[in-house]
Short mmCIF file of the C-alpha atoms (twelve columns), coordinates in Angstrom:
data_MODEL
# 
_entry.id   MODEL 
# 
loop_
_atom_site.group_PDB 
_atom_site.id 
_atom_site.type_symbol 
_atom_site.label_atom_id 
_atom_site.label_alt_id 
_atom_site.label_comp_id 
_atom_site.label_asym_id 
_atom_site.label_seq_id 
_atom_site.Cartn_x 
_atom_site.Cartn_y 
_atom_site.Cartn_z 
_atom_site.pdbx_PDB_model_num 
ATOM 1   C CA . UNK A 1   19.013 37.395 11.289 1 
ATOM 2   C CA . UNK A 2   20.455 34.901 8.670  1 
ATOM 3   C CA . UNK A 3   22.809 37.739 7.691  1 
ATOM 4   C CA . UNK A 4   24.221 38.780 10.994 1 
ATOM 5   C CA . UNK A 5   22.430 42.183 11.784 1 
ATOM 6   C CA . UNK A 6   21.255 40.744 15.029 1 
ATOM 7   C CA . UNK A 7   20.542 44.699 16.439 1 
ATOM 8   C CA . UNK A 8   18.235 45.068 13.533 1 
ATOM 9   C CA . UNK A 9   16.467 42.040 13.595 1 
ATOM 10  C CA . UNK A 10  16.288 43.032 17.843 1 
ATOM 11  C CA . UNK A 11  14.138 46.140 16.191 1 
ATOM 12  C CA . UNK A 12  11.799 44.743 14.236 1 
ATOM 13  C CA . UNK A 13  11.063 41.887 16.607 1 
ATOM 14  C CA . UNK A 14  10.668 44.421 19.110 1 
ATOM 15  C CA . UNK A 15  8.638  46.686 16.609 1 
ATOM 16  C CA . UNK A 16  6.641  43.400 15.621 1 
ATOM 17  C CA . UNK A 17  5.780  43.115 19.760 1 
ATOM 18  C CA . UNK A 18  7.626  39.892 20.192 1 
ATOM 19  C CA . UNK A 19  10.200 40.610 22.771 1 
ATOM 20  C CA . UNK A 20  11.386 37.174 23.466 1 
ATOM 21  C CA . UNK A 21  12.654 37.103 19.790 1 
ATOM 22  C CA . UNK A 22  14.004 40.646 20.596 1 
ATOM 23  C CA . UNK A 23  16.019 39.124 22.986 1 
ATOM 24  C CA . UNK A 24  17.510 36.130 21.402 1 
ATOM 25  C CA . UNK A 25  18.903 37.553 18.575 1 
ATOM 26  C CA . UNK A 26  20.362 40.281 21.162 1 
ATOM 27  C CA . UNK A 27  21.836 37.680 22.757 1 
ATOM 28  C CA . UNK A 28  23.441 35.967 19.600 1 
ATOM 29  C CA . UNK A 29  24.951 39.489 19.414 1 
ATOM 30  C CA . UNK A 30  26.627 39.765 22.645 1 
ATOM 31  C CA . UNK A 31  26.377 43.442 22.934 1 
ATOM 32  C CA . UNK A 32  25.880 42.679 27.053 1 
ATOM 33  C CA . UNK A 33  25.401 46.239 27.727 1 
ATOM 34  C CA . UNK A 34  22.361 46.004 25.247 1 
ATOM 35  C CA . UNK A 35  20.998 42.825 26.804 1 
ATOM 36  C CA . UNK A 36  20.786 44.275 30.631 1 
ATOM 37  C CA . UNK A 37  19.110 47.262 29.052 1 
ATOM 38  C CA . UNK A 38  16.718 45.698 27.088 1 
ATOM 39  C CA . UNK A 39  16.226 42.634 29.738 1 
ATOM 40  C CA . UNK A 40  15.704 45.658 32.059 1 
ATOM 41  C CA . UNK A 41  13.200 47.897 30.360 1 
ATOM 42  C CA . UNK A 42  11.013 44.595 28.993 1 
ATOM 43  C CA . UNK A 43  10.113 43.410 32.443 1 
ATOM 44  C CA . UNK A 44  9.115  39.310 31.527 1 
ATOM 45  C CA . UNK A 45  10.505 36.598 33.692 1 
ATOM 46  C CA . UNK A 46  11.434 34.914 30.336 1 
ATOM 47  C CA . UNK A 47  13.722 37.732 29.200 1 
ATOM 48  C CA . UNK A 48  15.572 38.464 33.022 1 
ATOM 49  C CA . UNK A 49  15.784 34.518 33.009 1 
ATOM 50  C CA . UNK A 50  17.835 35.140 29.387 1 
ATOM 51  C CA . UNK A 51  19.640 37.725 30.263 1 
ATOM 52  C CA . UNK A 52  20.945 36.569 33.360 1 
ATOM 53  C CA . UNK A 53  21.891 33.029 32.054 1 
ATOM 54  C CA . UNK A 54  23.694 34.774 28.873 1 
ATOM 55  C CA . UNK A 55  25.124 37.061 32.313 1 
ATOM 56  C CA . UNK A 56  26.574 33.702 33.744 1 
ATOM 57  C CA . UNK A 57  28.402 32.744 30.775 1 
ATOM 58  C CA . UNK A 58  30.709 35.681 31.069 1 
ATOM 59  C CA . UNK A 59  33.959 36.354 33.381 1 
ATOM 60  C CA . UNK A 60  31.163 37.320 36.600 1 
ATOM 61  C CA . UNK A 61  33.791 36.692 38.942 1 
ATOM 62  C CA . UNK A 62  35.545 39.341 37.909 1 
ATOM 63  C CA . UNK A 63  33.284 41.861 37.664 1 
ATOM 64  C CA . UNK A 64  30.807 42.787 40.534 1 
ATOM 65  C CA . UNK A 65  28.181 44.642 38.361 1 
ATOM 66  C CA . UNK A 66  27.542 41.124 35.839 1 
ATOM 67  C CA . UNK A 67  27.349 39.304 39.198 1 
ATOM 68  C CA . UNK A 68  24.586 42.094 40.774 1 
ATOM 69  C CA . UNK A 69  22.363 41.845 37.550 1 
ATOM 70  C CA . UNK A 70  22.747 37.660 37.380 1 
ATOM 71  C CA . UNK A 71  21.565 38.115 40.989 1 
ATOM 72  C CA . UNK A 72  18.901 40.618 40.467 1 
ATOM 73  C CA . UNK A 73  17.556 39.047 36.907 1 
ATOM 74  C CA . UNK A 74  16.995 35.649 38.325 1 
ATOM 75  C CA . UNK A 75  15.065 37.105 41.234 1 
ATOM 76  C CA . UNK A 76  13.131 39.503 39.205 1 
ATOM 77  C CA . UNK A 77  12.328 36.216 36.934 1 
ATOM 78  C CA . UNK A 78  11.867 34.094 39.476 1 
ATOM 79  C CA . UNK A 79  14.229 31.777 38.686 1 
ATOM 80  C CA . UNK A 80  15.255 30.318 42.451 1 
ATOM 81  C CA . UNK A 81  16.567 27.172 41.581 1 
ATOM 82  C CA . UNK A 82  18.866 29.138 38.866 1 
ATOM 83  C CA . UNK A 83  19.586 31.973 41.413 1 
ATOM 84  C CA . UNK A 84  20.661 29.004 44.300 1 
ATOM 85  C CA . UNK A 85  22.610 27.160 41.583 1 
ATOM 86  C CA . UNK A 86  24.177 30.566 40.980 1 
ATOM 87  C CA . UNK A 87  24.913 31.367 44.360 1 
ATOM 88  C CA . UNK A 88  26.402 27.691 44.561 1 
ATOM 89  C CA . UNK A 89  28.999 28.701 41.647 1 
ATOM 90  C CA . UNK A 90  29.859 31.716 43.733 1 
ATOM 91  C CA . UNK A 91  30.875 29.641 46.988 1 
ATOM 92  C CA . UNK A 92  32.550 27.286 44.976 1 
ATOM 93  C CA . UNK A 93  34.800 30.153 43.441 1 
ATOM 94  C CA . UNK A 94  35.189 31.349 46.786 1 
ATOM 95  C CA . UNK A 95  36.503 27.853 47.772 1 
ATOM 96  C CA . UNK A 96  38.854 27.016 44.786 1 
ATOM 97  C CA . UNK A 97  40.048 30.375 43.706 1 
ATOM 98  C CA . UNK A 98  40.242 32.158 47.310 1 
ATOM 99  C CA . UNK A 99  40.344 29.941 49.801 1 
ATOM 100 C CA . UNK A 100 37.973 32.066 51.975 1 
ATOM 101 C CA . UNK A 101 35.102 29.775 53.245 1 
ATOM 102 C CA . UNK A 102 33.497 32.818 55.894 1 
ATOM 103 C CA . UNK A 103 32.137 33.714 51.569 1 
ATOM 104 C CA . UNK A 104 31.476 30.747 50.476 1 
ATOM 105 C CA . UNK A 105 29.622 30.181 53.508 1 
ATOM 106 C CA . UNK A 106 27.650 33.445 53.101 1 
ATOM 107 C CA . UNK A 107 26.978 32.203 49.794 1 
ATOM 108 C CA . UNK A 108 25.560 29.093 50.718 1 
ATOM 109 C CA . UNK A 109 23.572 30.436 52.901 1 
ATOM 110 C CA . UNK A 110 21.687 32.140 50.150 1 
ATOM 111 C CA . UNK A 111 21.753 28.968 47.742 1 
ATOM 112 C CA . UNK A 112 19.691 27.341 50.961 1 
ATOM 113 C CA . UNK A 113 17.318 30.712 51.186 1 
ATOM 114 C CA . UNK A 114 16.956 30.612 47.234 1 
ATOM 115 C CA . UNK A 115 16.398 26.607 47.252 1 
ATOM 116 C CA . UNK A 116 14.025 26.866 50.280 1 
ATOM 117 C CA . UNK A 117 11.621 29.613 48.916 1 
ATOM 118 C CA . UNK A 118 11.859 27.505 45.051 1 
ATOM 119 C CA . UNK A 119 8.184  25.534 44.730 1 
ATOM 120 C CA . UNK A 120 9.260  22.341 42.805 1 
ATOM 121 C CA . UNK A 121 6.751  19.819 42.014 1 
ATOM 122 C CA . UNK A 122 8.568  17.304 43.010 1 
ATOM 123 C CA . UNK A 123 8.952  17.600 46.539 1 
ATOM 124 C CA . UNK A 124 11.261 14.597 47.307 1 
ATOM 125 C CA . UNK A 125 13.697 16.332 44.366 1 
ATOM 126 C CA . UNK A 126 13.400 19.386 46.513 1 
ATOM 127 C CA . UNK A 127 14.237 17.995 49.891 1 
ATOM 128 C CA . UNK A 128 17.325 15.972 47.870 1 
ATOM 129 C CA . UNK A 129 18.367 19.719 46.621 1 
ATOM 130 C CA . UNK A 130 18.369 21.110 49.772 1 
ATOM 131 C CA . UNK A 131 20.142 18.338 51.575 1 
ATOM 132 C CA . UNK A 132 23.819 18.990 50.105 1 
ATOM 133 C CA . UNK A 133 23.916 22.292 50.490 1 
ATOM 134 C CA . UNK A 134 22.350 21.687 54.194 1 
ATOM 135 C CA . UNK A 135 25.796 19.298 54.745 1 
ATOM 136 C CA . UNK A 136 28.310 21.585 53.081 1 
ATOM 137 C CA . UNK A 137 26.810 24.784 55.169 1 
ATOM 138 C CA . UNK A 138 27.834 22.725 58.221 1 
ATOM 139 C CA . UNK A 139 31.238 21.546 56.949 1 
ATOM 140 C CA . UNK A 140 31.789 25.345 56.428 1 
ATOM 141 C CA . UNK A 141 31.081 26.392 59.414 1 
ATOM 142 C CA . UNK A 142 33.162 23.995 61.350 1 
ATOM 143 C CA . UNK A 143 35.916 25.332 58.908 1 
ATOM 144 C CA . UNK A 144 35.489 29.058 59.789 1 
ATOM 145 C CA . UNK A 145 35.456 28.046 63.377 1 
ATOM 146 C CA . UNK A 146 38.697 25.897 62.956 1 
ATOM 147 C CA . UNK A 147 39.995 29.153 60.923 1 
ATOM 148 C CA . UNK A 148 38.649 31.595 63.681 1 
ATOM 149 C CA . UNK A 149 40.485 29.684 66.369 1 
ATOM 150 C CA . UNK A 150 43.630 29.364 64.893 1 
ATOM 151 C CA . UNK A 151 43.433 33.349 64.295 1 
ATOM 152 C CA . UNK A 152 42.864 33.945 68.349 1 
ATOM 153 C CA . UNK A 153 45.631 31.231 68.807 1 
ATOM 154 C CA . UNK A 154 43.446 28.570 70.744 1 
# 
């Protein structure tokens, strides 16, 4: 791996049984269509939690098919916290790039589903998590009703 050949060392790690190797020197490759396959045909919460972070470093907003596997690795990993800080990114795209706060209200919506189902063991750290999104959820709403009303000319 020393040496570059990151697909061959992916081989014999995988040969070897140690798929969590397999995967990291996949991902110091950055084949990405290699790392959904392979993240997709090992089936460990490690691996879809690698493949989807390695997933979030790339141009997602772009490209609706890197934002469907982030979405569906982290779920299949059971990642929550990841998948609500993920689906936090997404509304704040929606926000900053777009302007379009109905989305980033949908998106919120999820972060709060994703942060609600999460079991932390920390339960006050929990309650703090869910409390921001809780506030901007509102704010949005109030903003899509503003924007709603303005449409029907109220």
């Amino acid at each position: 791996m020393l040496q570059g050949a990151y697909h061959l060392a992916t081989k014999k790690f995988t040969q070897a049984g140690n798929r969590v190797k397999a995967m990291r020197s996949l991902l110091k490759s950055g084949d990405t269509e290699k790392i959904i396959f392979f993240a997709g045909v090992s089936r460990q919460k490690e691996i879809y939690v690698m493949a989807a972070n390695y997933l979030q470093r790339l141009d997602w907003r772009k490209d609706p098919e890197i934002m469907k596997n982030i979405i569906t690795f982290y779920t299949k990993g059971r990642a929550l916290e990841s998948l609500s800080g993920f689906y936090d990114a997404c509304a704040q795209v929606e926000i900053d790039e777009y302007q379009n706060y109905e989305k980033a209200l949908g998106a919120l919506s999820e972060a709060l589903k994703c942060m609600n189902k999460a079991k932390m063991q920390d339960v006050s750290t929990q309650e703090a998590k869910i409390k921001l999104p809780q506030e901007e959820n509102s704010a949005f709403k109030e903003i899509c009703t503003g924007q709603e009303n303005v449409r029907r000319g109220r």
